[in-house]
N, C-alpha and C positions, 0 to 999 in steps of 0.2 A: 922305190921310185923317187922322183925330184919331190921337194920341199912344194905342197900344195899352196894356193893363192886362196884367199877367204874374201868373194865379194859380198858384201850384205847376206843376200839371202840365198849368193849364189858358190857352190866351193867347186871349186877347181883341181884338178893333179895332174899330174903327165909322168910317163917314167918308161922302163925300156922291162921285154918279156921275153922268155925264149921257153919254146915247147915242143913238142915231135910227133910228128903228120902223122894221122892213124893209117891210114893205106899203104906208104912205101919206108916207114919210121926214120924219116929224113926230117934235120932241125926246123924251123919255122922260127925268125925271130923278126923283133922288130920294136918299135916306138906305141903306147897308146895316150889315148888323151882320156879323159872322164871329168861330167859333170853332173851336180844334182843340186838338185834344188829342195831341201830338208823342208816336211811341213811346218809351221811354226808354231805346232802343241808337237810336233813329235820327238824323236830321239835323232841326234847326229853320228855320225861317222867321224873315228880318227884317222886323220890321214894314212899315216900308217896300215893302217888295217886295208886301205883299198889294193895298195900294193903286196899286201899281203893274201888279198883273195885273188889278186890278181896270180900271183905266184901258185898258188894252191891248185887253183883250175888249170894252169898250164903247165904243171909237173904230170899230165896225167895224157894219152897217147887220143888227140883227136883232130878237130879240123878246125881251122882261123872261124869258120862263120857260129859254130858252136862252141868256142871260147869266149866270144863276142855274149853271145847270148847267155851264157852260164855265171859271167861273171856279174853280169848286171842282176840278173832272177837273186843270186846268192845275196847280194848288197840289198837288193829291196826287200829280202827274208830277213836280215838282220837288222833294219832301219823297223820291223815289224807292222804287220795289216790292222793297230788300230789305228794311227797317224802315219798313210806311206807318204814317202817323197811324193813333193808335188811333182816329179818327173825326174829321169836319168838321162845321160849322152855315153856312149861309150865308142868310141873312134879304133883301131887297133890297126894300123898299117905294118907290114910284114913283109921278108922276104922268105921263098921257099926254096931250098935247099934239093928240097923233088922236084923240081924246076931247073934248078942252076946247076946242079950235078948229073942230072942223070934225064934220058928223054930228050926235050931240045936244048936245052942246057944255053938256055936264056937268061940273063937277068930279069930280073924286075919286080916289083912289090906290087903285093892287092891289100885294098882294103876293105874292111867292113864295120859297118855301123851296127848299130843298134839302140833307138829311142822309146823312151817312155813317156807318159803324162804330159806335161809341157811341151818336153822338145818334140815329142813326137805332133804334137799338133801343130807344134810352128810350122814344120816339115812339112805340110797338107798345101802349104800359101807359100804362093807366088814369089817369094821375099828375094831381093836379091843381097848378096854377099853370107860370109859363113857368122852363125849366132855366136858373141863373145860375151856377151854376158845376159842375164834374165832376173828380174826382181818385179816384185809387186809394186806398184804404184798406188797409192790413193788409198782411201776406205770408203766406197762406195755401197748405197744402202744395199743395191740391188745386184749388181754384178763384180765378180773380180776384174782385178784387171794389171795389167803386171806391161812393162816395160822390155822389148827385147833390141839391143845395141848390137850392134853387127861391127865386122872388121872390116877395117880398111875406108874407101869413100863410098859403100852404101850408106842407103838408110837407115835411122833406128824406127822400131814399127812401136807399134801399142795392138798389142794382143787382150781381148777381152771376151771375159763368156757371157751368153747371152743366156739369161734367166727364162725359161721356156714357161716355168709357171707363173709368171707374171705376164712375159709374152708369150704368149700361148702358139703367135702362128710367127718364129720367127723368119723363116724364109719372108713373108710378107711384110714384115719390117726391115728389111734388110733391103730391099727394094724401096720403100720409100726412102730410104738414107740416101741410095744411090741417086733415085733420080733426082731428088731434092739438089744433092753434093754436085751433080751435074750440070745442074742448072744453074745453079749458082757460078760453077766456075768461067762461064760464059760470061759472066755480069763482073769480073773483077780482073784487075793488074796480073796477079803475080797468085794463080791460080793453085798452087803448092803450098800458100802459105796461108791465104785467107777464105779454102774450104777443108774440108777430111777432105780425105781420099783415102778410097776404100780398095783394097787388095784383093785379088781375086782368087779362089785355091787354083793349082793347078788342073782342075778339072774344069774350072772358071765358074764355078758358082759363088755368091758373093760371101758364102759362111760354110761352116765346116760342121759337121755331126758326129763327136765322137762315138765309139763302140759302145759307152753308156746312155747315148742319146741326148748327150750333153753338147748346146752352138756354142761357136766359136765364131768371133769376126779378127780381122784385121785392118787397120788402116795407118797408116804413114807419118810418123812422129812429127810433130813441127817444131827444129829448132829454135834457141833464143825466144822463146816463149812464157807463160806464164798465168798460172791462175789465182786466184783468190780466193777465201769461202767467207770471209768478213770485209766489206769495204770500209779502208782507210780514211779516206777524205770523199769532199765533195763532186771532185772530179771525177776521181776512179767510178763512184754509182753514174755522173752525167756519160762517162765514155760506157757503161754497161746496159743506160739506155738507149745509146746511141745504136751498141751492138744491136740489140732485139729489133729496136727500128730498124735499121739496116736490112737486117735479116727478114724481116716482111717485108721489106720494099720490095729488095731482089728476088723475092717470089710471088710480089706482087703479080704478073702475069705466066705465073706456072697455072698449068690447066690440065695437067693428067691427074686422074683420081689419084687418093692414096689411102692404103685399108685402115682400115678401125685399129689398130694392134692390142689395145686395151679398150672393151665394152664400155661406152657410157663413160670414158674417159672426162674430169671435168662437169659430166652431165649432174646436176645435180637433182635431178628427177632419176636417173638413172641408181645413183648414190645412195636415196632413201628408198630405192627397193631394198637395195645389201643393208643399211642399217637398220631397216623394220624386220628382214629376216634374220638380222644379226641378234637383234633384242630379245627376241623370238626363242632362239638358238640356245641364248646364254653359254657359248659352248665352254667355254674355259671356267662356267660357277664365278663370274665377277662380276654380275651387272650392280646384285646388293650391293651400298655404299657408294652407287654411283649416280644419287639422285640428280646432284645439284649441274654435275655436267650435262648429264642427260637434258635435262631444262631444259639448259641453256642451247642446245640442239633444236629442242621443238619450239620455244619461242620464238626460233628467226626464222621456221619451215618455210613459213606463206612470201617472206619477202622474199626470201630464197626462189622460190620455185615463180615469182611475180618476173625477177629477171630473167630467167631463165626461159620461160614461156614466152619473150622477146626472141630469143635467138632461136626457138623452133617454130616462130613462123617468120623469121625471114627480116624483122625489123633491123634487130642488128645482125650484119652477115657476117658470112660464115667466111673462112680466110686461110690459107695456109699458115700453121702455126706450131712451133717450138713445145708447148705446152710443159719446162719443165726448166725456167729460164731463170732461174737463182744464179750468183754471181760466179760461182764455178765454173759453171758451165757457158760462158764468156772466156775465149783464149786471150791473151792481150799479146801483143809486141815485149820483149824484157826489155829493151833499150829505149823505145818511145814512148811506152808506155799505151799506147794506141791501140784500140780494137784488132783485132787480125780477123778472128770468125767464131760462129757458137758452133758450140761441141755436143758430146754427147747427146746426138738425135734421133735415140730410141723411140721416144715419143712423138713424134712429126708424125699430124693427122691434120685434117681440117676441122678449124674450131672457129670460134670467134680468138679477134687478135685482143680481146679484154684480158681475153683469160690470161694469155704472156705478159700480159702488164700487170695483172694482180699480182700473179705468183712472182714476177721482182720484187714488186714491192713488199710482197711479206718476209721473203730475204733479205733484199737491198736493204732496206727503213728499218728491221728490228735493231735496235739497239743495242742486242743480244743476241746469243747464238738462240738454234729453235730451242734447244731443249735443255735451257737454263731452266735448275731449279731455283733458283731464286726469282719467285715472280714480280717481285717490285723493282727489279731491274731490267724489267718487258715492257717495252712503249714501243711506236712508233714515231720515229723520226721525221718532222713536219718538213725539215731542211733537207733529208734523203728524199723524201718523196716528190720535193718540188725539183732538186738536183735531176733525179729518175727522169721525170716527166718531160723536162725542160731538154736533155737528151735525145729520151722517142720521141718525142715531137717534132723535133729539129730535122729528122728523117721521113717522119711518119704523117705528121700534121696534116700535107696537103691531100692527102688520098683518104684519112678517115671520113665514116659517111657521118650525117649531123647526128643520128640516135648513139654511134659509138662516140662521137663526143661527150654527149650528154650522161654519158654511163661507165665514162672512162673513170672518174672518181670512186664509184661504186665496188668498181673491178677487186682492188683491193682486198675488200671486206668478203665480198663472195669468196676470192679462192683462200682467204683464210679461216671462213666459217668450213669451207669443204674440208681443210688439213686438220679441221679440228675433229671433225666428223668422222673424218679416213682415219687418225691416231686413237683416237677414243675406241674406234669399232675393231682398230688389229686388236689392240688391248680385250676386248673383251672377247674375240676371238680367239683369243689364245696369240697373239706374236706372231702370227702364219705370213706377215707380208715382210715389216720394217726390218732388218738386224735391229738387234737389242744389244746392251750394251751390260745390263743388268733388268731384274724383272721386272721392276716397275718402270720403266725405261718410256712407252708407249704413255704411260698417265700422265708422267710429266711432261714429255713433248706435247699433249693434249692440252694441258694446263695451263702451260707458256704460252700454247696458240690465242686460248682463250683470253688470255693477258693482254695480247699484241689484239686480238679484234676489240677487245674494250675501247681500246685506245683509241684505233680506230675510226670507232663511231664515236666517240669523243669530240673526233678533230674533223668529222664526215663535214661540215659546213665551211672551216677554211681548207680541206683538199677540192672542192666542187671551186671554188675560188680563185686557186691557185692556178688551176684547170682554165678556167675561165679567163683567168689573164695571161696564162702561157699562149694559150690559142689566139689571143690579139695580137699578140708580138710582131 
């Protein structure tokens, strides 16, 4: 066949086959295309060799749809079932000779397909133009999510699987994305660029369930784009508060329910059921040696659970919210540098809008990634956090009520005492929630956390301050 093309993660070939029709033993020849996408612990394919199994299977007397299908099974036998391809494409266009010769003695070429793993899911949705190329995107804790570019003037999509055991009911997630994405796009300019947009399969359900029981969404790439996972200056965090402001304004008057997707999400009553039955549990044999954080867990229980017992009776309300709003998950403009829309909205439930302003700021403000082990290079940034504030507010200010004022400083320290509680409790769990990166992976993002709330409360009397004179502005 032709000299294959090597995209990242994606290999390419094309070449030309000729083989003879089991029914009337007239030739069959013609052009195929093939693509695969090699795991990234498995083994790869020499190009050569594709062409050569292609050659193998069509020296032997049968039909264009079971060619299709033989060559593909053979190449995923030989890529082998502990690391297969993340997926195959095999295209094989042909003319038949039992056709052109003999009967109506027509021209013309058939084709047929045949998809596996990836391509075969892309295939499920709605997508328009033909897929040219497919690569992973990102390292996300919870779900893959891979990149698919198409030919020609479609769009490129973002294909991503939805983690069923984290979200347990994704159909119901899936639905508040949309209505959310919907609503939104009523509230804004240029409605392509500053919500998702969510792809429908051609069955038109909003996600896909492969044969192992494995979702899949789709939604609509947004050019000249861009994210972050560390902010650079002091603007880039004010345009990040700006985004999450934004993004509660424009749902400010959404009024359809939307379900729970994760129990007790944020609840931090909810939180110290799972870590009294985690302790309990010991499942992984690690609690030993884990005094001093454990503590530091029950020391802060009562203030903990003092906020908290505000938001369930109604003091501070309850709000459509992000719940998951670190700076990544902020698109920006690549040219102006400007908000576009938030991403990734697995998590969209109603909560208190505290909670989306904590969890920036334990991103936004750390000074450090989470899960530096060097702790003495963990603080919170007093100038991120006024940058942040100074942002939401500029959006947000007029519509909080006076108890979210008042508690808007606080927010901080709660969802970072909870990330410390969630890291420490996978770790003794045995790893069941986060990717790990290595084994103690879980203690030292716990550690880090613990670092960054120090700090915190440290500086708990000039952020109520800051708070305090941003709201006069």
């Amino acid at each position: 066949g032709a000299d294959g093309i090597v995209y990242d993660n994606m290999v390419v070939d094309n070449g030309t086959f000729y083989s003879v029709c089991e029914h009337h033993c007239r030739t069959f020849f013609g052009e195929y295309w093939f693509a695969y996408i090699p795991n990234k612990n498995g083994r790869i394919l020499g190009l050569s060799k594709i062409g050569r199994v292609i050659d193998y299977c069509a020296a032997r007397l049968q039909v264009q749809e079971r060619l299709t299908h033989d060559v593909v099974e053979m190449l995923t036998e030989a890529l082998g079932t502990e690391n297969p391809p993340r997926g195959m494409a095999l295209m094989m266009k042909a003319r038949h000779m039992c056709k052109e010769s003999r009967g109506v003695k027509k021209p013309g070429v058939m084709t047929s397909t045949y998809l596996t793993g990836i391509f075969n899911i892309i295939s499920h949705f709605a997508i328009q133009g033909p897929v040219a190329e497919v690569k992973p995107l990102g390292e996300g804790f919870i779900n893959d999510t891979f990149i698919v570019k198409t030919a020609g003037d479609a769009p490129d999509y973002i294909l991503q699987s939805k983690n069923h055991k984290v979200f347990p009911d994704v159909p119901a997630m899936m639905d508040n994305i949309v209505a959310v994405t919907e609503h939104i796009k009523k509230k804004v300019k240029d409605p392509m660029r500053e919500s998702l947009t969510v792809i429908k399969t051609v069955g038109g359900k909003n996600y896909y369930k492969d044969a192992e029981g494995n979702y899949w969404a789709v939604c609509v790439f947004i050019p000249d784009s861009v994210t972050y996972d560390v902010p650079d200056t002091l603007e880039l965090t004010r345009q990040g508060g700006i985004g999450i402001g934004r993004f509660q304004a424009q749902l400010a008057d959404f009024d359809k329910p939307l379900a729970e997707v994760i129990k007790g999400f944020h609840n931090i009553r909810w939180r110290f059921v799972q870590w009294d039955e985690s302790l309990a549990r010991d499942a992984a044999g690690r609690k030993a040696g884990l005094e001093t954080e454990i503590y530091f867990i029950e020391s802060r229980r009562a203030d903990m659970l003092d906020f908290w017992s505000r938001v369930e009776s109604g003091e501070i309300p309850t709000r459509v919210t992000h719940n998951d709003t670190k700076l990544s998950n902020i698109l920006f403009d690549k040219n102006t540098g400007k908000v576009l829309c938030a991403i990734d909205l697995d998590t969209v439930m109603s909560s208190t809008s505290l909670n989306d302003v904590g969890d920036a700021i334990r991103s936004y403000a750390n000074a450090t990634v989470e899960d530096d082990p060097d702790y003495s290079k963990v603080y919170m940034r007093l100038d991120m956090f006024e940058a942040y504030l100074d942002g939401y507010l500029s959006e947000r200010g007029s519509t909080l009520s006076d108890s979210e004022k008042e508690w808007l400083a606080f927010a901080p320290l709660y969802i970072t005492y909870e990330q410390v509680l969630r890291f420490l409790m996978d770790y003794i769990d045995g790893d069941t929630y986060y990717k790990i990166k290595y084994p103690e992976h879980n203690l030292v993002r716990t550690r880090s956390q613990m670092a960054l709330l120090r700090s915190m409360e440290d500086q708990y009397e000039e952020m109520k301050k800051i708070v305090k004179d941003l709201l006069a502005k």
